[in-house]
C-alpha positions, 0 to 999 in steps of 0.5 A, a space after each residue: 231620663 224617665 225610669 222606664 219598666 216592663 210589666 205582663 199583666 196576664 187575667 182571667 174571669 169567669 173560669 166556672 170550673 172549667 178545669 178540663 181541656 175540650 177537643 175542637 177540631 182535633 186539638 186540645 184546647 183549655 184545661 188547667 193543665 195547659 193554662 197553668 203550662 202557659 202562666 208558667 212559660 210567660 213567668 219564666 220568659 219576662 221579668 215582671 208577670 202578674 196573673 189576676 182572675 176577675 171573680 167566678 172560678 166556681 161553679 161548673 162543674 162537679 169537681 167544684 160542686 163535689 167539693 164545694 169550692 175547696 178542690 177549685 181553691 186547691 186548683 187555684 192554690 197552684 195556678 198561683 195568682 197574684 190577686 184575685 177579685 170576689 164574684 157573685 158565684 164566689 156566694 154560691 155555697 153561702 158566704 159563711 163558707 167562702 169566708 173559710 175558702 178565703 182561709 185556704 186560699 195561698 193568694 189574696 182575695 179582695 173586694 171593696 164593697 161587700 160589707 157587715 150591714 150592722 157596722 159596715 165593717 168589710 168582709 174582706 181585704 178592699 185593696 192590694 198594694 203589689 210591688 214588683 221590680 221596684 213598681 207599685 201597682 195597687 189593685 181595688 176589687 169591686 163585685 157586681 150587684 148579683 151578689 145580693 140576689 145569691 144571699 137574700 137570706 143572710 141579710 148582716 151582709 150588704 154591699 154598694 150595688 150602685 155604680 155610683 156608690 162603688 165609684 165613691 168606694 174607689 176614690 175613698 180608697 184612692 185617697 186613702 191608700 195610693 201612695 206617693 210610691 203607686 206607679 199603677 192602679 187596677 180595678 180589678 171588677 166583677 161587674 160586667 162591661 156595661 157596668 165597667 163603661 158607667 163605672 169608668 165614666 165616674 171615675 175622677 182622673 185625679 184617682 189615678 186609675 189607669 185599667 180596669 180588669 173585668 168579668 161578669 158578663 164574659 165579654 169577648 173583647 178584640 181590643 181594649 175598650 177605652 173609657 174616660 180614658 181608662 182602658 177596659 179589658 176582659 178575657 171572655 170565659 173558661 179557661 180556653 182563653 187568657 188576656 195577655 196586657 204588656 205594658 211599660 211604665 213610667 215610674 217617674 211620671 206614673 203613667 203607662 207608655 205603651 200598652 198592647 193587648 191581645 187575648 191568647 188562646 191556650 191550646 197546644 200550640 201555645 201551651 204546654 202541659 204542667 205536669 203537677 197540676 195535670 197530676 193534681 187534677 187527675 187525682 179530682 177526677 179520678 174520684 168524680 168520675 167512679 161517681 158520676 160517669 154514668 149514662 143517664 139517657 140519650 138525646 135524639 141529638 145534639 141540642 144547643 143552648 148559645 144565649 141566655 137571652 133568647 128561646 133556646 132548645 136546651 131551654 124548652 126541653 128542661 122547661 117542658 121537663 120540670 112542667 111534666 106531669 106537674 101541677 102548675 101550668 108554665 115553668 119559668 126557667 132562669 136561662 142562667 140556670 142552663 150553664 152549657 152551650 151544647 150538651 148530648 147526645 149522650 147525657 152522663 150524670 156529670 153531664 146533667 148536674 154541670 148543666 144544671 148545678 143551681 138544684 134548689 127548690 121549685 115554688 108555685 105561685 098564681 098570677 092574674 093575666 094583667 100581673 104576667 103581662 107586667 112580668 113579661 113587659 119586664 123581663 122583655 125590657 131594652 136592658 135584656 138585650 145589653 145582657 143586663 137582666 133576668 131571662 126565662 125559658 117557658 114551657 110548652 103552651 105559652 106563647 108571646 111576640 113582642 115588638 122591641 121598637 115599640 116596646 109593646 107585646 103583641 101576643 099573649 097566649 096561653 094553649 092558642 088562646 089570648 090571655 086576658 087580665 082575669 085569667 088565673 095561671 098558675 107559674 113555677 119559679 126556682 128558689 133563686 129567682 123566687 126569692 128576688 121576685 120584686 126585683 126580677 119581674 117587677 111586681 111585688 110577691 105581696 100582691 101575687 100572695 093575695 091570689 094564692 098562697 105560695 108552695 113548695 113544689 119539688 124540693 130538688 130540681 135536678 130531681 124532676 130532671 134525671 127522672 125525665 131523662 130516665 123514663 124519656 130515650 130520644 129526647 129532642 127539642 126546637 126552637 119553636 117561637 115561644 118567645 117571638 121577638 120583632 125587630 
């Protein structure tokens, strides 16, 4: 008779500091309190639970950025997860730092790929073997290229950016360290679902992967997708949402016999409050907000900004924002820079600076009409559409239309007018994008130096934009065509 065991496999991904519960409809959904209220109750309810968190808890909001991680760490430290994945904004504040976090953190941090370029040498834990009620289930930790662009400046750390290479990575440790004993294996991703599809691909039935966990791209899944036969599953965003698998395994035979899926709203018909962490967190907030509850201005209304991939309202006022009174002619603003989908309208500067927690420096560059349209040709590429690139928002004054059967651009005008190769215009970037020019928008930095040598414009951008709030009442934006796509 085949040994037959129950196990609860509860993620999340992508939390981003999300620490504080929202009213919709009249109830009260997410927040750490009530997560932690939910984890709690499926502990107690089922006899093997594991709670897994596939990278991004930081960055969000200003209980994180206050702090720089070490509050979302104390956060997680009583969430108490089994195991948890590195993601990009894991980087966030230099990997230095996360390197002490890790030291903080009461739970394991893995990650397979992130190494020491002079002797390969890993930064962290690759794997973990987990036992549970006589079950082993070993647990690989894979990051997503972005890595890279957050920390072009420590340049000891490397990673396998490549698919194909994480998916060597994989088998190396599968080989090395699944043992007779391993009932299960996860990978446990930060890579995105397009990337976890060409992943599962790759991957040779004989490693034995039986699931992949994934984040990165917040990806609302209705069921799991299965994949060379490997189920991949990812809880969207936040913390109003957390993935539920039941599962039973075969101990005997190392496969899973029934596998149900399903992601559980938290809100308060399914979860309680946990008192301590409410506590906990009540402490953060107390001293966050005699900081940073303060109005700053008001909007005429409020202004949304639903997809990173397309013009937004958000977009165009904190692009026409940063470009006001400036001495460039287009803002070029990283859509993921803009971190909330509705705001206003009344601006608190909490609000400000959690919609725009990347205030990094403002460089300006010239470029000729034929580089800007190799740019846009880029940016606008098919992979921008599979949420798999770099998107901007432009300022004001900038205008083009851009056919995606055809993949050609259609209009390209700058104040009314066509912009033509030898034309001069001169574009902002902030240091994140700037700094992964070659990679972002296709044409080398070298060539745009020879045009004109790059300078620092502003050295904080939430500077430029809390002033604008603050001299500008009744702010309001549309989405007015700036960039036109044909289907």
């Amino acid at each position: 008779m085949s040994d037959i065991k129950k196990l609860t496999i509860l993620h999340s991904n992508d939390m981003h500091g999300a620490f504080l519960p929202e009213v919709k409809d009249g109830k009260e959904t997410g927040g750490l309190t009530r997560l932690s209220g939910y984890i709690n109750k499926v502990r107690g309810e089922e006899k093997n639970v594991v709670y897994a968190i596939a990278g991004d808890m930081f960055r969000g909001s200003i209980i994180d950025s206050e702090y720089q991680g070490l509050s979302t760490i104390d956060l997680m430290n009583m969430l108490r997860p089994d195991v948890v994945t590195v993601g990009n904004h894991e980087a966030d504040y230099g990997m230095a730092h996360l390197l002490f976090l890790e030291k903080c953190a009461k739970f394991p941090i893995i990650n397979a790929n992130l190494f020491v370029t002079m002797n390969n040498a890993r930064l962290f834990r690759p794997y973990l073997n987990l036992d549970i009620d006589g079950m082993r289930i070993l647990f690989i930790g894979i990051l997503t290229e972005e890595v890279l662009a957050s920390t072009k400046g420590e340049k000891i750390i490397g990673t396998f950016i490549d698919v194909e290479e994480a998916a060597k990575e994989v088998g190396i440790i599968c080989d090395n360290y699944r043992t007779t004993k391993t009932d299960m294996t996860v990978l446990l991703t930060h890579i995105g679902i397009e990337s976890d599809r060409e992943l599962a691909k790759l991957l040779d039935p004989d490693w034995g992967v039986d699931l992949i966990i994934g984040g990165h791209s917040h990806t609302f899944l209705e069921e799991p997708e299965i994949v060379n036969g490997v189920p991949i599953i990812q809880a969207g965003t936040g913390t109003g949402i957390i993935g539920r698998l039941d599962l039973e395994v075969d101990c005997d035979a190392d496969t899973i016999t029934d596998l149900k899926w399903q992601c559980v709203p938290i809100d308060e018909d399914t979860a309680p409050k946990d008192g301590i962490m409410e506590e906990l967190l009540d402490a953060y907030r107390t001293e966050t907000d005699t900081k940073y509850k303060r109005v700053v201005t008001r909007w005429a209304r409020k202004l949304t900004h639903p997809c990173r991939y397309q013009e937004t309202e958000m977009g165009n006022l904190y692009a026409d924002a940063i470009a006001w009174e400036a001495s460039f002619d287009i803002m070029m603003m990283g859509s993921g820079s803009i971190r909330k989908q509705e705001l206003g309208p009344v601006i608190e500067y909490q609000d400000m600076l959690e919609n725009t927690p990347y205030d990094d420096v403002l460089t300006m560059f010239e470029v000729t009409g034929e580089q800007f349209r190799r740019m846009m040709q880029f940016i606008l590429r098919d992979e921008a559409w599979e949420g798999r690139t770099e998107f901007y928002q432009f300022s004001k004054g900038f205008h083009v239309k851009y056919r995606k059967s055809t993949h050609t651009i259609e209009e390209f005008t700058w104040q009314g007018k066509e912009i033509q190769p030898e034309d001069r215009l001169r574009i902002a970037l902030q240091s994140y994008h700037y700094k992964n020019f070659d990679e972002f928008l296709n044409v080398p930095l070298e060539e745009v130096k020879q045009n004109m040598r790059p300078r620092v414009v502003a050295t904080s951008v939430n500077n430029i934009i809390e002033e604008y709030f603050a001299t500008n009442d009744n702010l309001d934006a549309h989405v007015e065509g700036r960039i036109e796509i044909v289907e």
